[in-house]
Backbone as numpy.savetxt, mean C-alpha at the origin, in Angstrom:
# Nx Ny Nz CAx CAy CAz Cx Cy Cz
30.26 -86.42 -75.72 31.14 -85.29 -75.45 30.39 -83.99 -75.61
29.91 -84.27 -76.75 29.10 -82.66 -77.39 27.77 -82.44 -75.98
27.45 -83.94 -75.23 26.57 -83.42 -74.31 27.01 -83.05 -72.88
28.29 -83.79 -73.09 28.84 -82.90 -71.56 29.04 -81.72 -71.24
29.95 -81.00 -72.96 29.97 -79.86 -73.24 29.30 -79.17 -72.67
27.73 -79.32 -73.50 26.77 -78.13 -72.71 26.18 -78.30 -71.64
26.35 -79.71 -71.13 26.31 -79.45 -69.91 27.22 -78.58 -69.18
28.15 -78.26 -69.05 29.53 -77.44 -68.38 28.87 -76.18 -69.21
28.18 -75.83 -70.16 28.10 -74.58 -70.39 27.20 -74.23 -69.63
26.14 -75.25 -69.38 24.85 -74.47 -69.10 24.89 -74.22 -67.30
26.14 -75.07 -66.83 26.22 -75.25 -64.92 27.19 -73.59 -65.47
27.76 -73.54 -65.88 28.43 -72.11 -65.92 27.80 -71.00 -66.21
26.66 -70.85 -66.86 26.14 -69.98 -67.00 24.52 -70.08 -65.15
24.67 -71.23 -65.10 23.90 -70.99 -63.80 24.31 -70.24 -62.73
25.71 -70.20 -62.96 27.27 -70.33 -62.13 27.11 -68.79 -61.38
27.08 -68.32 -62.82 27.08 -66.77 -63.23 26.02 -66.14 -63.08
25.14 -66.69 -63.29 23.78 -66.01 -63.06 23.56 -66.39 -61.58
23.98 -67.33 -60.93 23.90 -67.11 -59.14 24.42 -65.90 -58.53
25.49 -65.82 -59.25 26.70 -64.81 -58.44 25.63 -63.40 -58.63
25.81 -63.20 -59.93 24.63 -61.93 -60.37 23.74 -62.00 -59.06
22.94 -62.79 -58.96 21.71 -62.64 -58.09 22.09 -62.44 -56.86
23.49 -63.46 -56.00 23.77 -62.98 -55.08 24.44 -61.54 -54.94
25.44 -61.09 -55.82 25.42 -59.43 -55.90 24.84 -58.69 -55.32
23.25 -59.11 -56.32 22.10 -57.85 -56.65 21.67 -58.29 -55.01
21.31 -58.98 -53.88 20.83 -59.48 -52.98 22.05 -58.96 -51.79
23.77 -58.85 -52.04 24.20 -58.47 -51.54 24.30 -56.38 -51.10
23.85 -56.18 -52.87 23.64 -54.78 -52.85 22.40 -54.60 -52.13
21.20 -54.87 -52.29 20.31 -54.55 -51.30 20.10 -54.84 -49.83
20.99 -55.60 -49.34 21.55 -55.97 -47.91 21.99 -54.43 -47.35
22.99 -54.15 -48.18 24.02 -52.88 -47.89 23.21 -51.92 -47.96
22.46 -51.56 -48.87 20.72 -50.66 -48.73 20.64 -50.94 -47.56
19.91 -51.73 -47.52 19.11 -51.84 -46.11 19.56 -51.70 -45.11
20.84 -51.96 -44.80 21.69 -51.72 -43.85 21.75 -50.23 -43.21
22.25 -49.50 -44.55 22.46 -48.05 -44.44 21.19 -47.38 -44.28
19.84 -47.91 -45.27 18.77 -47.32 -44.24 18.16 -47.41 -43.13
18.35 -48.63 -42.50 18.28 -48.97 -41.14 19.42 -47.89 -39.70
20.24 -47.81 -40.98 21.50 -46.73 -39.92 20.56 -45.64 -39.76
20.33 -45.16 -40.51 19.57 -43.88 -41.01 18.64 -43.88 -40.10
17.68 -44.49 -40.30 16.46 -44.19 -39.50 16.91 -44.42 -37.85
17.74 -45.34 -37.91 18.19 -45.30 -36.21 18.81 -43.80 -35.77
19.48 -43.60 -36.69 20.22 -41.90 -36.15 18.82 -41.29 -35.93
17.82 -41.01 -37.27 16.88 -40.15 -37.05 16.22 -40.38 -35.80
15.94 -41.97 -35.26 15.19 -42.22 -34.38 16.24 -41.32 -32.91
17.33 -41.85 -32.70 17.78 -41.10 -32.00 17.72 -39.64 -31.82
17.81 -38.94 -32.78 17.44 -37.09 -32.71 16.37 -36.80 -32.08
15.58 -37.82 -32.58 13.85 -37.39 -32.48 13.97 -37.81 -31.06
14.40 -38.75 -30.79 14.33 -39.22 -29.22 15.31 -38.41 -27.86
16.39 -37.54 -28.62 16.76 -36.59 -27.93 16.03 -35.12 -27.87
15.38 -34.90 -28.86 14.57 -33.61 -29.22 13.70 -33.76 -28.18
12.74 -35.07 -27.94 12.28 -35.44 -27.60 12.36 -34.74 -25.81
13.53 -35.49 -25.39 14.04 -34.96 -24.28 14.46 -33.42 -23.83
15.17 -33.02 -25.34 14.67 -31.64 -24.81 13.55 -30.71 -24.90
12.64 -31.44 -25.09 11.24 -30.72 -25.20 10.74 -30.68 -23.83
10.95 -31.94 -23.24 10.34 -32.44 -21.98 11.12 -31.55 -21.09
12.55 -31.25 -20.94 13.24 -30.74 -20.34 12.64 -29.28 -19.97
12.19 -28.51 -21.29 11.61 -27.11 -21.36 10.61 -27.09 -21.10
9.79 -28.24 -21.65 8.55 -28.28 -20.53 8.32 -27.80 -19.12
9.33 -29.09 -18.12 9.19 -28.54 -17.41 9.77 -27.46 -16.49
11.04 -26.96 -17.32 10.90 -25.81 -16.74 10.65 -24.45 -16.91
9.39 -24.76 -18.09 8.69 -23.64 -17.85 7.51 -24.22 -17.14
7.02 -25.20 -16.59 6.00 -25.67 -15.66 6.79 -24.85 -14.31
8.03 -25.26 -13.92 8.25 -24.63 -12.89 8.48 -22.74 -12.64
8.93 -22.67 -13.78 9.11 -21.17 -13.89 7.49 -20.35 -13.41
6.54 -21.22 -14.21 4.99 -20.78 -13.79 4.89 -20.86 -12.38
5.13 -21.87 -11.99 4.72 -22.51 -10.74 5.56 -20.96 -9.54
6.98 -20.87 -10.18 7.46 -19.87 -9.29 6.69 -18.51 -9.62
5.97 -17.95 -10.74 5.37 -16.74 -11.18 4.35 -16.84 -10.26
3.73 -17.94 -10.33 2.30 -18.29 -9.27 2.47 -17.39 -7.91
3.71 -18.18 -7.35 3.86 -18.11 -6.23 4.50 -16.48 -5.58
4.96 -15.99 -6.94 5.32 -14.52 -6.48 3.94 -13.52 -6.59
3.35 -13.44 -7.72 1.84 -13.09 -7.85 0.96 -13.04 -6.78
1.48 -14.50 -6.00 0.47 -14.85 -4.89 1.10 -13.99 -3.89
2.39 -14.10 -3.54 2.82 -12.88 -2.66 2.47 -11.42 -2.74
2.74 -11.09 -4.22 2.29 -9.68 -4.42 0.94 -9.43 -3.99
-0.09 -10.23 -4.76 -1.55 -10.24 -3.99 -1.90 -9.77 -2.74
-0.99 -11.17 -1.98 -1.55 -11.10 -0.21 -0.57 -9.67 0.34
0.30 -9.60 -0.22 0.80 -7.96 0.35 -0.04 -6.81 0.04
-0.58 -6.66 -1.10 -1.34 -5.56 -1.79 -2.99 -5.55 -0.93
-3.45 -7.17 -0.69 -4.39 -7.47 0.56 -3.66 -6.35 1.92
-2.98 -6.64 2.04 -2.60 -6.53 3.44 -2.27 -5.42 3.44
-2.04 -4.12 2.70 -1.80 -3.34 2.34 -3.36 -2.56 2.55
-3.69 -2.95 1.24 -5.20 -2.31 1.48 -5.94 -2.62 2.72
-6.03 -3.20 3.93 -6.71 -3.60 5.12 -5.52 -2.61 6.08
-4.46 -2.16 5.35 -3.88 -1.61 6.74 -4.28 0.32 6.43
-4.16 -0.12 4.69 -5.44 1.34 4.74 -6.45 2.06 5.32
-7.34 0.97 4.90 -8.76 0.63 5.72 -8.37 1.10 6.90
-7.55 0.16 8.10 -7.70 0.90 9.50 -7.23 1.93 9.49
-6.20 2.55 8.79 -5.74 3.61 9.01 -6.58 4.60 8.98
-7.41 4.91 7.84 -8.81 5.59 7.24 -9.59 5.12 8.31
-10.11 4.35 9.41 -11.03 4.27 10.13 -10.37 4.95 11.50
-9.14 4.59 11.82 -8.38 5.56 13.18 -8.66 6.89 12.50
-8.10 7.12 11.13 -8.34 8.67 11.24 -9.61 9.49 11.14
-11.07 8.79 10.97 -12.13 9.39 10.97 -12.34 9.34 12.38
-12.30 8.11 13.45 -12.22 8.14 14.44 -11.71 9.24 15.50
-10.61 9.58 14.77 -9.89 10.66 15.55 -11.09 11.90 14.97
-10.81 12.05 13.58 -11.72 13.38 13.61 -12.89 13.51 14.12
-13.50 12.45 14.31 -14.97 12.13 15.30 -14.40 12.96 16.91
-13.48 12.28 17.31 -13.40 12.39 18.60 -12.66 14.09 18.68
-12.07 14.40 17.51 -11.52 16.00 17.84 -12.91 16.87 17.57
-13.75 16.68 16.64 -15.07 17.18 16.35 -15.71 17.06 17.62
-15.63 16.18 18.62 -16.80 15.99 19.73 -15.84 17.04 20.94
-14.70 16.64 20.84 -13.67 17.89 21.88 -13.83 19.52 21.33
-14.38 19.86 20.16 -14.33 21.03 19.68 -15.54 21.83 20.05
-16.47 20.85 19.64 -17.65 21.03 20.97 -17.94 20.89 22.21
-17.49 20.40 22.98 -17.08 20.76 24.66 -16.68 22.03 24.21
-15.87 21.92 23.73 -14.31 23.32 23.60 -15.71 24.99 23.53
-15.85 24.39 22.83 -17.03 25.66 22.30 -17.48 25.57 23.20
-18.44 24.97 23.93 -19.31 25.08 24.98 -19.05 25.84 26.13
-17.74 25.07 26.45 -17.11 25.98 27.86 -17.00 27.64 27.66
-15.82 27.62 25.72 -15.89 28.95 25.93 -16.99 30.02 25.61
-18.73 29.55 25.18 -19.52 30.08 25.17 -19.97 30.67 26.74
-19.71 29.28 27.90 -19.98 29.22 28.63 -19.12 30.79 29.38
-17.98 30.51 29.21 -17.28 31.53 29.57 -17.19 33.26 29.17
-17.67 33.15 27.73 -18.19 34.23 27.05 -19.00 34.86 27.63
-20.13 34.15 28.32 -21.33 34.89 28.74 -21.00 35.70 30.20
-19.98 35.42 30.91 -19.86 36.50 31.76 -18.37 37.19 31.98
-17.91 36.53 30.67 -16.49 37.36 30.61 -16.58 38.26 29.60
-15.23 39.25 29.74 -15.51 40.38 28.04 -15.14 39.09 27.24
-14.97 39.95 26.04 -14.13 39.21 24.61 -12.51 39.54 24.81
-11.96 38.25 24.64 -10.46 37.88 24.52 -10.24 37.56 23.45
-8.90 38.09 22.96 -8.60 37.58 21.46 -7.62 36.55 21.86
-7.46 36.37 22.92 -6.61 34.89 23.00 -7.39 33.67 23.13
-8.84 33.57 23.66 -9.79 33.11 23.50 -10.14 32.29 22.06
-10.41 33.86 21.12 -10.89 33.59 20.16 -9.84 32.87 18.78
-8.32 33.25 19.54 -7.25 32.67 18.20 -7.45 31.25 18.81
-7.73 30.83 20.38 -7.59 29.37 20.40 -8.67 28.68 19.25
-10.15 29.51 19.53 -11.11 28.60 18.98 -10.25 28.61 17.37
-9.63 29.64 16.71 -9.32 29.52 15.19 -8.50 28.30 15.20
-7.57 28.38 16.26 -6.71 27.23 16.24 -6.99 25.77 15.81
-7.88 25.79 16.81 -8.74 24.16 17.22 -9.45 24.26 15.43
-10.00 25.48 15.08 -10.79 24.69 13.19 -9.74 24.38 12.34
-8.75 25.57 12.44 -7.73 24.90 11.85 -6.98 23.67 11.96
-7.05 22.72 13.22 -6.63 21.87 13.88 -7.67 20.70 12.97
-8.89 21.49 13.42 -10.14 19.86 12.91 -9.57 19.92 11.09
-9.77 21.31 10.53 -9.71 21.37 9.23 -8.52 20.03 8.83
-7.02 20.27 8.57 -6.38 19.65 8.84 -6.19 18.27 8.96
-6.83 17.79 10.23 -7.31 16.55 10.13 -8.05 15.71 9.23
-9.32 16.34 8.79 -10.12 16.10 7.80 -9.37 16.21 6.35
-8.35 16.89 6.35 -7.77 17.08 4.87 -6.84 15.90 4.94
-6.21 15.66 5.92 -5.63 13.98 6.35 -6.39 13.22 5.97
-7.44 12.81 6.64 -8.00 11.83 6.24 -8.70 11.57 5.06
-8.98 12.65 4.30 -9.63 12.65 2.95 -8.42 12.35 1.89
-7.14 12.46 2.34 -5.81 12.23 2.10 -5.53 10.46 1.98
-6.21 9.92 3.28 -5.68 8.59 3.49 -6.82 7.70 2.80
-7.58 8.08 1.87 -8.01 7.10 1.06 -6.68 6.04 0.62
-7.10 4.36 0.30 -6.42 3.74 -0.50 -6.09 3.63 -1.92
-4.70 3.75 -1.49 -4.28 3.65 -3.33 -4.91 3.17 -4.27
-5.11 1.97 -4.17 -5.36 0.89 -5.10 -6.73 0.78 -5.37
-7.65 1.67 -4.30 -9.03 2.21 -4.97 -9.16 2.87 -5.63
-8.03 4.15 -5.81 -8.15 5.29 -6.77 -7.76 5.84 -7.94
-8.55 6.07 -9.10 -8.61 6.37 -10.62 -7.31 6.42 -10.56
-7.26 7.00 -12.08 -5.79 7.48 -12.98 -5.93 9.03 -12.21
-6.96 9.15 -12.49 -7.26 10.90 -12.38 -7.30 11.44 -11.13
-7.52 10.43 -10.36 -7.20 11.11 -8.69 -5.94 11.20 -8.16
-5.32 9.92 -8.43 -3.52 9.66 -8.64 -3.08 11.12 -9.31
-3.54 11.46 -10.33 -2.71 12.42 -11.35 -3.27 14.09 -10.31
-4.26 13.82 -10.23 -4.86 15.54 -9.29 -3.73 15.45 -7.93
-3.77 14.17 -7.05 -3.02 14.30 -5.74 -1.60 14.49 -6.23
-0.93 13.97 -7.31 0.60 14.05 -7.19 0.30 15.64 -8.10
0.08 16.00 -8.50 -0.20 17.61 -8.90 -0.29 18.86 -7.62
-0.91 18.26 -6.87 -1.40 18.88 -5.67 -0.50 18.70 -4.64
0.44 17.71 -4.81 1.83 17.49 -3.77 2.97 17.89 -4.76
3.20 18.61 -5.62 3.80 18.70 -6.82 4.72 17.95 -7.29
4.28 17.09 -7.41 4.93 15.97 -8.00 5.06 15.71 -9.58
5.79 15.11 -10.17 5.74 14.97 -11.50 4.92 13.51 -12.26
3.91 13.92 -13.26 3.11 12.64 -13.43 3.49 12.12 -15.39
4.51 12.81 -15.66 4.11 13.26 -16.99 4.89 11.70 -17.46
4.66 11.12 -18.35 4.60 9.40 -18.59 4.98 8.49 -17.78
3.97 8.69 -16.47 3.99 7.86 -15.42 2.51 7.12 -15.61
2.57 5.57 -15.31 1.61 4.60 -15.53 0.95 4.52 -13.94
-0.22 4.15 -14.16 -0.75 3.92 -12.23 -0.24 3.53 -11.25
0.83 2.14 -11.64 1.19 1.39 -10.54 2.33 2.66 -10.16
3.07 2.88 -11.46 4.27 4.00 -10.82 3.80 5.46 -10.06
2.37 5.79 -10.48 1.27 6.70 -9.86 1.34 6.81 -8.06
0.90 5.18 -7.97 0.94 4.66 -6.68 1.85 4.58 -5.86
2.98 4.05 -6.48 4.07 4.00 -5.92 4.99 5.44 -5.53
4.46 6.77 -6.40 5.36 8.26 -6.14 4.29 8.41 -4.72
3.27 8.10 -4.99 2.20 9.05 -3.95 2.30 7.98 -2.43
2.76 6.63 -2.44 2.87 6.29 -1.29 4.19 6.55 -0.32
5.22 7.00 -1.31 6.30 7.61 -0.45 5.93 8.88 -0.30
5.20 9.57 -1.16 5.27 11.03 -0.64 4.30 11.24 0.33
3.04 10.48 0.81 1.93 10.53 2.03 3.01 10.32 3.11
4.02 8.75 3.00 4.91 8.41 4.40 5.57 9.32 4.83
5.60 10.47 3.79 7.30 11.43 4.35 6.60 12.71 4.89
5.05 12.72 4.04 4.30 13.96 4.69 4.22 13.58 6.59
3.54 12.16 6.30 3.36 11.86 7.89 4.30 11.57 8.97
5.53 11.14 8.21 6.59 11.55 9.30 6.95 12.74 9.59
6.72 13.73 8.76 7.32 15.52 9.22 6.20 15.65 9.66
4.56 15.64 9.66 4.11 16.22 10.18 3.64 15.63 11.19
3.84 14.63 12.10 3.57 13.81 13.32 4.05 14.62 14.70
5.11 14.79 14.42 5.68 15.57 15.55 4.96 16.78 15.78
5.25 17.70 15.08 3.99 19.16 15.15 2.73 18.98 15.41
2.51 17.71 15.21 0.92 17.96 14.86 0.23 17.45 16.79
1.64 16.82 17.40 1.45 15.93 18.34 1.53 17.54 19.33
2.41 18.36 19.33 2.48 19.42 20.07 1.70 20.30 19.63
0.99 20.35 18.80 0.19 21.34 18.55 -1.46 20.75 19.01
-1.46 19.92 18.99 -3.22 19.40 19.62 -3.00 19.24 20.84
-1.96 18.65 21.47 -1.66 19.30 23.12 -1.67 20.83 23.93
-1.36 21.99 23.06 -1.15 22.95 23.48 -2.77 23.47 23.45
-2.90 23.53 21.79 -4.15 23.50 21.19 -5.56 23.34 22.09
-5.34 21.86 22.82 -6.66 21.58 23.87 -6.46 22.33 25.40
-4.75 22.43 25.92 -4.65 22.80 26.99 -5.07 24.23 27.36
-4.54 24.91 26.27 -4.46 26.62 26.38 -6.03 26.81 26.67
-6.75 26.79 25.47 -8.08 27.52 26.33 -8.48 26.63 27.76
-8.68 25.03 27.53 -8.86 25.07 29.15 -8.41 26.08 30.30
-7.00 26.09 29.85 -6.56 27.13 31.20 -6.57 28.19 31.45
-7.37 28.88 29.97 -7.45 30.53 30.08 -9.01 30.28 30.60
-9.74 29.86 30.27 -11.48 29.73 31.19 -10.91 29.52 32.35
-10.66 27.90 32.64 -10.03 28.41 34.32 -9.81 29.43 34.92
-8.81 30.12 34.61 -8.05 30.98 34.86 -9.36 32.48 35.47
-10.31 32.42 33.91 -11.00 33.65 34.05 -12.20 33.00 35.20
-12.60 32.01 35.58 -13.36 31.32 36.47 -12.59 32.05 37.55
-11.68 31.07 37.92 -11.04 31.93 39.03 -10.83 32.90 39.45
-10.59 33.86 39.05 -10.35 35.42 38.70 -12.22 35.72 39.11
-13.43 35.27 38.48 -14.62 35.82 38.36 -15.21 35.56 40.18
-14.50 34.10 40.47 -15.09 33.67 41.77 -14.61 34.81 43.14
-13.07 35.05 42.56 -12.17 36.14 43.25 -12.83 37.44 43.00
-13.16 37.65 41.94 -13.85 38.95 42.22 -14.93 38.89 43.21
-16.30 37.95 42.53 -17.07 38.37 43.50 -17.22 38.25 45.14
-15.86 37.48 45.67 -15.17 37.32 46.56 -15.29 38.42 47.17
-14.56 39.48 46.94 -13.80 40.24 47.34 -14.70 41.00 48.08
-16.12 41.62 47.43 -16.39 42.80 48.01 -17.62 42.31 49.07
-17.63 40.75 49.11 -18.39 40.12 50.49 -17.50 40.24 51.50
-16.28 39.74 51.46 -15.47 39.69 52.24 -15.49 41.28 52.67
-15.30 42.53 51.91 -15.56 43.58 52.14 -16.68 43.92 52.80
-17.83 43.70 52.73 -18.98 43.97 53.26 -19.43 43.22 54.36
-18.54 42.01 54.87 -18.49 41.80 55.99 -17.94 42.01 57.00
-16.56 42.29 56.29 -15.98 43.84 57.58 -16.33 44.73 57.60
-17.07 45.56 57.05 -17.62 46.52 57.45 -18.39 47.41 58.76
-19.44 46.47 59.09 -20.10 46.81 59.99 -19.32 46.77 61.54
-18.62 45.62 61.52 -17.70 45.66 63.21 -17.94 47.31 63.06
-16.56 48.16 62.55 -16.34 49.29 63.21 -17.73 50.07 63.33
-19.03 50.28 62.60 -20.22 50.76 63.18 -20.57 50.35 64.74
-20.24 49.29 64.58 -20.76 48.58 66.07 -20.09 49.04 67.16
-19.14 49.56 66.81 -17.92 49.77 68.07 -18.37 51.58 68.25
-18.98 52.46 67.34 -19.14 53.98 67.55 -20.11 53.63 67.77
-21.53 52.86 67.69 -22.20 53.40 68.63 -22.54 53.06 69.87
-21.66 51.92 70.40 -21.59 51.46 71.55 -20.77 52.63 72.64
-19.68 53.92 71.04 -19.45 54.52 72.49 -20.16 55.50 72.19
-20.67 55.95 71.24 -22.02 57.41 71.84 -23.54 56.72 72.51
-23.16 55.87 72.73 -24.14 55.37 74.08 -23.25 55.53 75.23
C-alpha cells in the first residue's frame, strides 16, 4: 500500500510538473506568435515605405526627364535666337556696306556736278542728309549686337542710354527689358526710315539731273543762236550787190 501510495504521489507530481512545462512552452508559443505578428507588420511598413520610395523615385526621374526636356527647348530657342541675331547683324552691316558704297557714287556725281555748277544748299543739305542717314545706320547696327553675348555692363550702359530702369535687375531680366525695347525701336522706326532713304537717294539724283539738263540747255541755246545768225547777213549783202 505504502508503495502504491508513492507511487500516485510521485505520477502526480510528474502530473504537475508536465502541466508547468507545458504552460511555460505554451507561454512562449504566444511570444513567439506576437513577435512573429510584429515583425510581419514591421515587414509590411518597410515593404510599403519601400514602395513609396520607388514611387518618388520615379517621379522625380520623370520630373528631371521633363526639366531636361524644357532646358533643351530653352537652349535650341536661345540657339536660334542667337543665329537670327547673327543674320540680322550681317543684313545690317551689309546694308551699311551697300549705303556706304551709294554715298560714294552719291558724292561722286555731286562732286561731279559741283565742278561746273555754283554751290546749292539743297545740294549740300542732301549730302548732310545721306551722313546722317549712313550715321544712323551704323548706330543700328552697333545696336544689333546679340544679347546673350553682352556683359552686365553693356546691358546696364544700353538700358541707361534707352532710359530704361536697371536698378535690381539681374541679366537675364537685363535681356529681356532691352529685347522689347530694340523690337519697339524697330517697329517705329522702319517706316521713316523706309521713306526717308527713298527720298534721301532720289532728291539729289534729280537735282544733278535737273542741273545737267538745264547746263546742256544752256549751252544749247546760244549755238542755236549763232546759227541763226548769219542767214539775215546773207540776205543784205546779196541786196547791196
Amino acid at each position: 500500500m505504502a508503495a502504491t501510495a508513492a507511487r500516485e504521489t510521485a505520477t502526480v507530481a510528474d502530473v504537475a510538473e508536465a502541466k508547468e512545462r507545458a504552460l511555460a512552452l505554451e507561454t512562449r508559443l504566444v511570444d513567439a506568435e506576437a513577435a512573429a505578428a510584429k515583425l510581419a507588420d514591421e515587414a509590411a511598413n518597410a515593404a510599403r515605405q519601400r514602395e513609396l520610395a520607388e514611387g518618388k523615385a520615379s517621379a522625380a526621374a520623370a520630373e528631371r526627364d521633363a526639366t531636361d526636356g524644357v532646358l533643351a527647348a530653352m537652349r535650341a530657342r536661345v540657339e536660334a535666337a542667337e543665329r537670327a541675331a547673327a543674320d540680322a547683324a550681317k543684313r545690317a552691316t551689309d546694308a551699311l556696306e551697300r549705303a556706304g558704297a551709294t554715298e560714294a557714287e552719291l558724292r561722286r556725281s555731286l562732286e561731279d556736278a559741283r565742278r561746273d555748277a555754283p554751290a546749292d544748299v539743297a545740294v549740300d543739305g542732301a549730302v548732310a542728309d545721306a551722313e546722317a542717314a549712313r550715321r544712323d545706320l551704323a548706330a543700328t547696327v552697333a545696336a544689333a549686337a546679340p544679347l546673350s553675348k553682352m556683359r552686365k555692363a553693356d546691358l546696364v550702359a544700353e538700358c541707361l542710354d534707352r532710359g530704361l530702369d536697371v536698378e535690381g535687375l539681374r541679366v537675364p531680366e537685363l535681356r529681356v527689358q532691352l529685347r522689347a525695347a530694340r523690337a519697339a525701336a524697330a517697329a517705329a522706326e522702319a517706316p521713316a526710315n523706309g521713306v526717308s532713304e527713298k527720298d534721301g537717294a532720289s532728291a539729289p539724283a534729280a537735282e544733278a539731273e535737273a542741273k545737267q539738263t538745264e547746263k546742256k540747255n544752256g549751252a544749247a541755246a546760244p549755238a542755236a543762236a549763232a546759227e541763226a545768225k548769219p542767214a539775215p547777213k546773207k540776205k543784205a549783202r546779196a541786196a547791196k550787190k
